[in-house]
C-alpha positions in Angstrom: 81.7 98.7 93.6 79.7 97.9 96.7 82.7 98.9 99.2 83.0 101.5 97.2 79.6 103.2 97.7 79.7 102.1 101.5 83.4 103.7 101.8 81.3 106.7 100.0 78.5 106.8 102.4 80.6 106.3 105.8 83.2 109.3 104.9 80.6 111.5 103.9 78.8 111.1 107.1 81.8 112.1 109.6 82.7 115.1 107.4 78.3 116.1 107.6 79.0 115.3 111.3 81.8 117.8 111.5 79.8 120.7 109.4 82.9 120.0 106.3 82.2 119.7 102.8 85.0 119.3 100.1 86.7 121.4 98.1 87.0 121.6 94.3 90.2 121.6 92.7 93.2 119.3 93.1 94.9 118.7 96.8 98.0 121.2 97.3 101.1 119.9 97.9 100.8 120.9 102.1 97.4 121.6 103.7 97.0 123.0 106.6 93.5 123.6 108.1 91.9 124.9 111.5 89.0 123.0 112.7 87.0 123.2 115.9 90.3 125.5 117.0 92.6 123.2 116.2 95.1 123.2 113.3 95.8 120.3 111.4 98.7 120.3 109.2 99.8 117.4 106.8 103.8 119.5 107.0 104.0 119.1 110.8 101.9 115.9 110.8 103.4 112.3 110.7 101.9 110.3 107.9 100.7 107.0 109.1 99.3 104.7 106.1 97.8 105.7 102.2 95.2 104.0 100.6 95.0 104.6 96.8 91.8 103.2 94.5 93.2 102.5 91.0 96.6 104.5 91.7 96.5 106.8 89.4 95.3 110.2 89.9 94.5 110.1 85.4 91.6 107.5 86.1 88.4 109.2 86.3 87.4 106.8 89.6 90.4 107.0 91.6 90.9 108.3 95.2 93.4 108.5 97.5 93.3 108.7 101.0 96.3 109.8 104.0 96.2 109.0 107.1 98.4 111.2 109.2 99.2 112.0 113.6 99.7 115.4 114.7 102.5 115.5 117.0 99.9 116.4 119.4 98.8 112.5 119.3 95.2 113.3 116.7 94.5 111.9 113.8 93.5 113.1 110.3 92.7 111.7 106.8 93.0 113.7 103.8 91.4 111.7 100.7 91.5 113.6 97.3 89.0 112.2 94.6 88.0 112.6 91.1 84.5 110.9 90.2 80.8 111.3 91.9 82.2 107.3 92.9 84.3 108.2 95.3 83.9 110.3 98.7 85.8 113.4 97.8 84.4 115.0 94.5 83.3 117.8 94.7 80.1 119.8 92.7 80.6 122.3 90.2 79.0 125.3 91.1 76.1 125.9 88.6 75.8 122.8 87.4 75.4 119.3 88.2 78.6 117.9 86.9 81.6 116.6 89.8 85.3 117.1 89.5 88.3 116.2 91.5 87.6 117.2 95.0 89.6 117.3 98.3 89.0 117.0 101.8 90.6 117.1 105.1 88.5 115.2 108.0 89.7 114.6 111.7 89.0 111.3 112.7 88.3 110.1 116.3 90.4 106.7 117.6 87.2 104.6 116.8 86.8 106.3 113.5 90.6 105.2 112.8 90.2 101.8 113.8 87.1 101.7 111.7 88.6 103.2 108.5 92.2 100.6 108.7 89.5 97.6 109.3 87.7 98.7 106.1 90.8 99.5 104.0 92.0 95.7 104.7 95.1 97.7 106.4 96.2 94.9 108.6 99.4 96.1 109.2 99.4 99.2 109.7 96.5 98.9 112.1 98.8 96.8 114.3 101.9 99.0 114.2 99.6 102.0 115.5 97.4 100.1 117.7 99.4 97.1 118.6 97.4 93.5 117.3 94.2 93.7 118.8 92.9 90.3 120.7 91.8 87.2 118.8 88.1 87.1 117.5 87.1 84.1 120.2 83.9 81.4 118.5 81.3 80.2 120.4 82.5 79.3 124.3 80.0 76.8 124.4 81.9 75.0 121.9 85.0 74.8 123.7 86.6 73.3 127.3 88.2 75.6 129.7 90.6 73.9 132.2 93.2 74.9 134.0 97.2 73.6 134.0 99.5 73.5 136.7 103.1 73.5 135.3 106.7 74.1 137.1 107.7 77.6 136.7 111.2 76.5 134.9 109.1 74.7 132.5 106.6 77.6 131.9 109.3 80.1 131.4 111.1 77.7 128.9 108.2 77.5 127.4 107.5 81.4 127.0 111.3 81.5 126.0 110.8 79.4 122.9 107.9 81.1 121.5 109.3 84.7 121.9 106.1 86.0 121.2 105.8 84.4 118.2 102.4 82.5 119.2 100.4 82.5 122.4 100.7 79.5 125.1 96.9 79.0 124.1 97.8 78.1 120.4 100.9 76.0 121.3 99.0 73.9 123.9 96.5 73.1 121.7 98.4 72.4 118.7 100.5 70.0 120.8 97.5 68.2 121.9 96.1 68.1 118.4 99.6 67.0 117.5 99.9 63.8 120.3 96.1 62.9 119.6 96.6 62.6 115.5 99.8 60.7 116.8 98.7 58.3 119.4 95.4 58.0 116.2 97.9 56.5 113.8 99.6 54.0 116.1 96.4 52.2 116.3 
């Protein structure tokens, strides 16, 4: 409930900063907006990743949300909602009752980022962004040195992990490997 209130509060806040409210009544099929001069339309647009809450559009709290790329390289979500829970309800004019609501927002590269990180989207984060660097700990609690190596034995070397792992990672696993080793022939 608490990611769902902070999910809540974060969309709501780029659509305020955008001047965009949503719209009552259920999503069509194809939507197609103009915004700031610019037309966003989920036809034309590749989609890049969906996020659904409860996955069914008969639960009161669900919402679901689309991530999509014009062909022009920007991004968009649409999220469609039901409840005053999630981001995309919409008021009832008169009254103070919600019902399903809709909403197209375009999102800025940061904003993108931001939204796959809180979704837990791992994977799709890295197939549009490519795997962002490893979070590094405290560098006072590690030693930096430097290794010298033939360049027959580094290239073998960067042939057998195709990528798989860095040279970092291998290194130190080795050395953690031959220290646990040498520790048990004592």
């Amino acid at each position: 409930m608490q990611q769902m209130k902070a999910a809540k509060k974060l969309i709501e806040e780029w659509a305020e900063s955008l001047n965009l409210s949503n719209t009552l009544g259920a999503m069509p099929f194809h939507l197609k907006k103009i915004i700031d001069g610019k037309t966003y339309n989920t036809e034309t647009a590749t989609l890049l990743t969906t996020y659904s809450y409860d996955n069914t559009r008969e639960d009161y709290a669900h919402f679901w949300e689309y991530l999509y790329q014009t062909k022009a390289g920007k991004f968009f979500l649409v999220g469609e909602g039901m409840s005053e829970w999630t981001p995309y309800c919409a008021r009832i004019p008169g009254c103070n009752e919600y019902a399903r609501g809709y909403i197209l927002l375009p999102l800025e590269l940061d904003q993108v980022k931001k939204w796959l990180e809180f979704r837990g989207l791992v994977d799709d984060y890295e197939y549009i962004f490519g795997c962002p660097t490893e979070a590094e700990g405290d560098r006072s609690a590690t030693y930096t040195f430097t290794l010298r190596m033939p360049s027959l034995l580094s290239q073998n070397l960067k042939d057998s992990l195709q990528e798989k792992e860095s040279i970092q990672s291998f290194i130190q696993k080795s050395i953690e490997s031959e220290i646990l080793r040498r520790r048990q022939i004592r």
